[in-house]
N, C-alpha and C positions, 0 to 999 in steps of 0.2 A: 128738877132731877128726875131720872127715871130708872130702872132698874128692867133685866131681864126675868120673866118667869118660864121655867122649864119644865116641862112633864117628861120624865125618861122611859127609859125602855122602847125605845122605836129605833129601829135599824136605818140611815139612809141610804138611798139609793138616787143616781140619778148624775146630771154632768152640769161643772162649772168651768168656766174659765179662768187663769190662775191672774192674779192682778199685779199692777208693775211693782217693782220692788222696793219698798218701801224707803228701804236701805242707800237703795243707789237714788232716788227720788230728792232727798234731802240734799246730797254732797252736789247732785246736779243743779238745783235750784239756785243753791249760794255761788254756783262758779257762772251763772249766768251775767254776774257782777263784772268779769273778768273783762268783759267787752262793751262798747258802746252800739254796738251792734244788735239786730234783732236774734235771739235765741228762740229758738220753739223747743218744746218739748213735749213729747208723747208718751202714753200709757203712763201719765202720773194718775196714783191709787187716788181715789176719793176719801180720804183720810183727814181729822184734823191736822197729824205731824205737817202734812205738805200743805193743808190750809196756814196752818203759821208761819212757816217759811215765806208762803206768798206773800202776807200779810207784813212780812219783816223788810222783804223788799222793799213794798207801797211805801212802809214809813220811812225806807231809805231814802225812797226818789225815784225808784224805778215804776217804769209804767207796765202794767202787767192788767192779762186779759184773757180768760177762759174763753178759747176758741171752739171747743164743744167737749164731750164727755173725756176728758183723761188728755186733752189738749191744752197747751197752754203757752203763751208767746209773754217774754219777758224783753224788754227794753229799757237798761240803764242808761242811758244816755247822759240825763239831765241827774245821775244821783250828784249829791254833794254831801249830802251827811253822811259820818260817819259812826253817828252813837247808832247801835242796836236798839229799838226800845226795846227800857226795862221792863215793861210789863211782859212782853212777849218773850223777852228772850230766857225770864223764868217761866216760860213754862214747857220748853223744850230743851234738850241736850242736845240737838243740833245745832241751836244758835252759837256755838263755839263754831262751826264751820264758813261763818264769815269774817273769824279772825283772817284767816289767810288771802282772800278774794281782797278785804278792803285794803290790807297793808300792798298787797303786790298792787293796786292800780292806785291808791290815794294816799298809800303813804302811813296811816295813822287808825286804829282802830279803836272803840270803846264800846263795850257790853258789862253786864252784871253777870256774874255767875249764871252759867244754864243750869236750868229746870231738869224736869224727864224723871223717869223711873229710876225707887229707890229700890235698886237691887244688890248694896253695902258701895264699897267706896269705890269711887270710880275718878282714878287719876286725873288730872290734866298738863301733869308736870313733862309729860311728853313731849307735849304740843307747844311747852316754851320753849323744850329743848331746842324742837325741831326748828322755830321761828326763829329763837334769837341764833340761830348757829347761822342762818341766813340773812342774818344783819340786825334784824327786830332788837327794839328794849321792848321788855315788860314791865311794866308797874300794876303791883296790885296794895290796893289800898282801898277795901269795899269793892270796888268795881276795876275789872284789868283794862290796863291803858294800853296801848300797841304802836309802834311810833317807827319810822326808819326812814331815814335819808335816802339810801337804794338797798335794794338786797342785791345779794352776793350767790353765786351759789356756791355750794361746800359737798364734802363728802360729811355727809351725817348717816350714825347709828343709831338709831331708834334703842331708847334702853327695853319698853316692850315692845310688841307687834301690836299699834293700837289702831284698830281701822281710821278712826277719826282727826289719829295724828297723822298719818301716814297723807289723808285728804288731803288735811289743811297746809300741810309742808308740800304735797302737789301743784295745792292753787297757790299757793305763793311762789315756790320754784320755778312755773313755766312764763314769769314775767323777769326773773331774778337774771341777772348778768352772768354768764359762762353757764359754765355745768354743776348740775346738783347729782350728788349720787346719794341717794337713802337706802340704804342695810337695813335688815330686820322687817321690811316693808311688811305691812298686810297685806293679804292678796285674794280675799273675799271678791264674790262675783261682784257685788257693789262698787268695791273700789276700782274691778277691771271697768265698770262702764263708766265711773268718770274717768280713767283714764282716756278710753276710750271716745268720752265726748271731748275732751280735752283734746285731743290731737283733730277731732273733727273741724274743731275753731280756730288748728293751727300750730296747737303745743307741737313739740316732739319729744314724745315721752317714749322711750324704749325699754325693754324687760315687763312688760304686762303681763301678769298673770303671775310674777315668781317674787321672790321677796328680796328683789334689788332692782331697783328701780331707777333708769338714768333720763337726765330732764335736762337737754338744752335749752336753755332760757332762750325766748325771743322777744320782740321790744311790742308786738302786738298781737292781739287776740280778735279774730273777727267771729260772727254771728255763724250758729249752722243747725241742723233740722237734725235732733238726736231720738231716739226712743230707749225709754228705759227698758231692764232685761226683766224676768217675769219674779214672782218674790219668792223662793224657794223655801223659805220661814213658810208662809202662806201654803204653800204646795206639803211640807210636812205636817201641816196640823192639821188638814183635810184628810193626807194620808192614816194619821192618828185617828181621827175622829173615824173614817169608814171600818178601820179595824176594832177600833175597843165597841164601839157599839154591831158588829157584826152585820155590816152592812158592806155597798160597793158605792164606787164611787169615777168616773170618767173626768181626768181635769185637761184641759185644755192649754195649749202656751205653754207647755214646761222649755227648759233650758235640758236637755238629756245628761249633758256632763253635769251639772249641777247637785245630779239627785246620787253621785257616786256613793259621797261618805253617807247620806243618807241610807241609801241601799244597806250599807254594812251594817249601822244600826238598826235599823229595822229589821233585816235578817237576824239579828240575836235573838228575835221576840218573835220568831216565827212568820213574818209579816214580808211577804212579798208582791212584788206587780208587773206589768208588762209596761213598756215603751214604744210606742207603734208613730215613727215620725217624734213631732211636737205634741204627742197624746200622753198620759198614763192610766192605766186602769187599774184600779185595787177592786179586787173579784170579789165576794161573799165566802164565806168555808175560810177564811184564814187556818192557818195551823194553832197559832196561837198557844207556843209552848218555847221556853226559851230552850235554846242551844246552849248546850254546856260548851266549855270551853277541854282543850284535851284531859283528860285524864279525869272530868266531870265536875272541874274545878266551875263555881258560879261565873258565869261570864261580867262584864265592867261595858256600863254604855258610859263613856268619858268626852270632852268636850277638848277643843281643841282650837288655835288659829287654823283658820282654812290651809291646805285642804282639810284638816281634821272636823269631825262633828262637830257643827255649830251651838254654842253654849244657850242661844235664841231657843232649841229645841228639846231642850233638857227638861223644862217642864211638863211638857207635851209628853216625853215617852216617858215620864213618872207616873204619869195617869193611863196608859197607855199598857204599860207592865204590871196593873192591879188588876188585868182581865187576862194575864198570858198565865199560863200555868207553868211556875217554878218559881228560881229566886234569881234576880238580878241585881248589881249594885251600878246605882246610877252615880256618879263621881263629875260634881259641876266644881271646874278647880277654878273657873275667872273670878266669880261672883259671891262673895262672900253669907248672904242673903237673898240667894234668891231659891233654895229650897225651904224657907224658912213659912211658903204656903201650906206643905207635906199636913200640920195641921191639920189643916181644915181636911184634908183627905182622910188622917186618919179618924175626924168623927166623924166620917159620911160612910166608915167602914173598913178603910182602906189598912193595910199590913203592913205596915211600913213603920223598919226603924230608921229614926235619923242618927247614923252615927257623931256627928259631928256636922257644922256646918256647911260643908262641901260634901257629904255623900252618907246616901239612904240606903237600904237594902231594903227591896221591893218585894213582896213573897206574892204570887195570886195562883188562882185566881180568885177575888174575893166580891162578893155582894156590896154594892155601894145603895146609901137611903141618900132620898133630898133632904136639903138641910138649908139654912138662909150663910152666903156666903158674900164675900168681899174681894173683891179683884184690887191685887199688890201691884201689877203691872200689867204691861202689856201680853205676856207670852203664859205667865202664869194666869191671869186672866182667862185667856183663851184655852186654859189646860181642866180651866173650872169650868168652861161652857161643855168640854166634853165628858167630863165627873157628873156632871148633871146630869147630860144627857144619856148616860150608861145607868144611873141610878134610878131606884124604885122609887116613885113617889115624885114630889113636885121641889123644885129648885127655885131658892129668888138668888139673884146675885147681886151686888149695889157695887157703887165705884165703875158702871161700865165705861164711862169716858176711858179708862185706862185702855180697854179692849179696842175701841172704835179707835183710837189713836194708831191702830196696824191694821186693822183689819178691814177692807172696807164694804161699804154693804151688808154687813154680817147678818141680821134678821134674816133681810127678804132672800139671801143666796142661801142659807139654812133653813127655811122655811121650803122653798124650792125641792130641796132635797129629802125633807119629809121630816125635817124636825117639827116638836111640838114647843115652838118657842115664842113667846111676846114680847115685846116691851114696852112696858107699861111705865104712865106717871105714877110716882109718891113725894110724898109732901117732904 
């Protein structure tokens, strides 16, 4: 095991480049399935999440082979199994995304419940919906069985906007007989790039980007040369990180439209930057006071299906808003648990009441101390590397695997930038 040690109070300065998106990394991996065909894929993060994916494939039968840094060529040819291992497939929430890949080409799927971050309950009744409306039985009984004679396609309404269901009803759809129409689709930059590779291999999926989505099935999928889009989660926490600790920061690779409903948010908190091309720059001197809203009423940073703020960045501007001067209510309405870190902030100093499970009112700007802390996940994880690093005195953090699961390289590219951060073994 190892943990992070942080000395705060150092401003960074300096330029990274933003890494692929984690998000769209995963749903790309399992639809490599979809073909017998060579698939390449590009700018996948160096991250355990896509090292297990990899690894889920191998145990499928696929042949898979790191062609160099964030390159990677997948050939299922010879899969024939269909169980997910269970050891693997607890320990990610993305192993649900080859429900849909194995039923559309083999017919038959079985996995154990996925893993992944507990940040309160997190459906999957979606994703049966979405399946058996396109022919699928499900059985569960300890482990979900997945089974279909042929799919169909249908017009299906998603009863949420669930990114992961909306995936998995993609890769089964573009093998399925006639047309699928999915209502309610998500429409996260992730889900446009698998669409996006999806049609690379052949699909014809129409409506990308809005949240209807129409998929003429066709009878085969061939191989094609995709790059993932850059991780705008990643591009917000950077953005975080150079403002609360009063620093700048140049990132490289962004996506421009991407960073819109960010924009808004971070505008509440005083925090703005420039876009020059594929650049962004967050300057030094922030303002660093929040905007009222008219009549002086506290403004609401709230979470949303895309376009709306991503609920991924909700911890980030919690920690973020304990350095801006005034009061802010943060209102995380997906996740039932996943402000339930707020804790640990408030004994490191932080102002913060929790009203209720979904939403804090933030007051700063407030003095933070190091303290020894614990990473709950991945996003909050990363919201506690930057509570550290704004705080006096030194930080240990334990649980990082959570962190490293999104983040990749995180030491040596915050080292780079002038943090004072190690990580170290403990017993």
């Amino acid at each position: 095991m190892h943990e992070y040690r942080i000395e705060g109070g150092f401003p960074i300065k300096g330029k990274i480049t933003a890494a692929g998106n984690k998000n769209a990394a995963l749903p790309c991996i399992a639809a490599s399935l979809l073909t017998d065909e060579k698939v390449t894929l590009r700018n996948i993060p160096e991250i355990e999440d896509a090292l297990v994916m990899f690894k889920i494939l191998e145990g499928l039968g696929a042949s898979v082979k790191k062609i160099e840094k964030h390159v990677w060529e997948v050939t299922a040819q010879n899969v024939k199994e269909t169980l997910v291992p269970p050891e693997l497939s607890k320990k990610i929430r993305a192993s649900i995304l080859f429900a849909g890949p194995l039923i559309a080409r083999f017919g038959k799927a079985s996995m154990m419940p996925p893993g992944g971050d507990v940040i309160g309950r997190r459906r999957l009744d979606t994703h049966f919906l979405a399946l058996t409306e396109l022919g699928a039985r499900v059985d569960i009984d300890g482990k979900f069985e997945f089974s279909a004679n042929k799919l169909v396609g249908d017009d299906i309404f998603l009863d949420e906007t669930s990114v992961t269901a909306t995936e998995n009803a993609l890769m089964a759809a573009v093998l399925a007989e006639g047309r699928t129409t999915i209502t309610n689709a998500a429409s996260e930059p992730h889900v446009q790039d698998l669409c996006k590779m999806l049609n690379a291999m052949g699909a014809k999926i129409a409506g990308v980007g809005s949240n209807i989505l129409a998929i003429d099935g066709v009878k085969k999928l061939h191989g094609c040369d995709f790059a993932i889009g850059p991780d705008y989660m990643e591009i917000g926490s950077f953005i975080g990180l150079a403002a609360a600790t009063r620093g700048s920061v140049t990132i490289e690779n962004i996506n421009p439209p991407d960073m819109r409903p960010l924009r808004i948010a971070f505008g509440k908190l005083g925090i703005r930057w420039n876009i020059n091309g594929n650049t962004l720059e967050v300057a030094a001197g922030q303002d660093m006071k929040v905007n009222p809203d008219l009549g002086g009423m506290i403004p609401k940073i709230d979470d949303s299906p895309w376009p709306g703020f991503p609920p991924d960045l909700t911890s980030i501007m919690t920690v973020v808003a304990t350095q801006v001067e005034g009061n802010v209510l943060i209102f995380e309405k997906m996740f039932e648990s996943r402000m339930f870190f707020v804790d640990k902030l408030i004994g490191m100093g932080a102002r913060i009441t929790l009203c209720d499970p979904h939403r804090a009112v933030v007051s700063g700007p407030c003095v933070l101390h190091g303290d020894k802390l614990v990473s709950p996940d991945v996003r909050a994880g990363m919201a506690m590397v930057i509570a550290a690093m704004i705080a006096h005195g030194e930080s240990s953090i334990s649980n990082v695997y959570q962190i490293e699961r999104g983040y990749e390289n995180l030491i040596p590219r915050l080292k780079a930038l002038g943090a004072h951060i190690e990580c170290v073994e403990v017993k």
